[in-house]
C-alpha positions as CSV (number, residue, x, y, z in Angstrom):
1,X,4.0,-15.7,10.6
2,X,5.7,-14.6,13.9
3,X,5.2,-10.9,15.0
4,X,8.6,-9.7,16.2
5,X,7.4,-6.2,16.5
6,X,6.7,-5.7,20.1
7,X,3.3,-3.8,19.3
8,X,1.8,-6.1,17.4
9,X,2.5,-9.0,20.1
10,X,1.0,-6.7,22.8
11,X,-2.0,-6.3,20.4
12,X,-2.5,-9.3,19.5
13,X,-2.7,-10.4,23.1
14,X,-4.5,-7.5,23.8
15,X,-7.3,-9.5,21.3
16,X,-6.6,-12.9,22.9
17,X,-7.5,-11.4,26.1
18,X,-10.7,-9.8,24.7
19,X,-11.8,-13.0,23.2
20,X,-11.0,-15.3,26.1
21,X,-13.3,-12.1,28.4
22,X,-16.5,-12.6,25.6
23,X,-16.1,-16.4,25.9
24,X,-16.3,-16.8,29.5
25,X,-19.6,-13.7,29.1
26,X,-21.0,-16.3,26.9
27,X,-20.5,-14.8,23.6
28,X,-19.7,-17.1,20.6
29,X,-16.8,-15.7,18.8
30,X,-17.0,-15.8,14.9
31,X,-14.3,-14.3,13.5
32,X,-11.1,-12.6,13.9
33,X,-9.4,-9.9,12.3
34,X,-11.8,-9.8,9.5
35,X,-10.2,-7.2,6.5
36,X,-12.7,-5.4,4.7
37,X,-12.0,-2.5,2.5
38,X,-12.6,-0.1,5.2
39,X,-10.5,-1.7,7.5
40,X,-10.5,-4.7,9.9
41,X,-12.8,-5.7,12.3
42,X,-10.4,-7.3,15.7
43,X,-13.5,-10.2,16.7
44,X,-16.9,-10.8,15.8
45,X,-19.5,-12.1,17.5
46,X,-22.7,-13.4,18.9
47,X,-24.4,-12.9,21.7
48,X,-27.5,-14.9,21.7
49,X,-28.4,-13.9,17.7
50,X,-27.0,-10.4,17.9
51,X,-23.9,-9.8,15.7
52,X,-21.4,-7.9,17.5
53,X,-18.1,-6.2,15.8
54,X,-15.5,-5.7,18.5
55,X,-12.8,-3.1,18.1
56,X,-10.4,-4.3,20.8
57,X,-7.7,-1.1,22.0
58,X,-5.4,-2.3,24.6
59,X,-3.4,0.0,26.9
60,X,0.1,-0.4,28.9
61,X,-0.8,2.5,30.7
62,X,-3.5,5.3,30.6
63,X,-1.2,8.0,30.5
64,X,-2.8,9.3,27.0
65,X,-5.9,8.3,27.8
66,X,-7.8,4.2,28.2
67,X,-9.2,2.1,25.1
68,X,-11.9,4.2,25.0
69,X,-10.4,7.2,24.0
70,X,-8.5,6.0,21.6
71,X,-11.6,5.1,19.6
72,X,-12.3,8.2,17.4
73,X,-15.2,9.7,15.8
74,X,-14.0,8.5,12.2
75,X,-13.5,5.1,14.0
76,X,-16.6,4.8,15.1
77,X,-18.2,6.4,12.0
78,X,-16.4,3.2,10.4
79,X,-17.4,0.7,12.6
């Protein structure tokens, strides 16, 4: 499947970049976009035997606020 939807492109780059960042950390990446009944996990991975879920927000612009804003209580409640 090819995204057309400009969104989802951005976000899925938005992953891509995210992965290609915990690769060169030296994180081994597991999975990607995992769908679970609660929702979807972007990447998971391992950093040296620790299981990490990444929830990977990219941003054009901060106008509204950066990634880390835009990660809720309920979000994190989920994650």
């Amino acid at each position: 499947m090819f995204p057309t939807d400009p969104r989802h492109r951005f976000g899925q780059a938005s992953e891509t970049r995210a992965e290609q960042f915990l690769i060169a950390k030296g994180y081994r990446i597991l999975d990607r976009n995992v769908r679970l009944s609660i929702g979807e996990l972007d990447l998971v991975a391992d950093d040296q035997g620790i299981i990490v879920f990444v929830e990977v927000k990219g941003r054009s612009t901060e106008a509204f606020g950066g990634a880390l804003s835009a990660v809720d209580r309920r979000k994190r409640a989920k994650l």
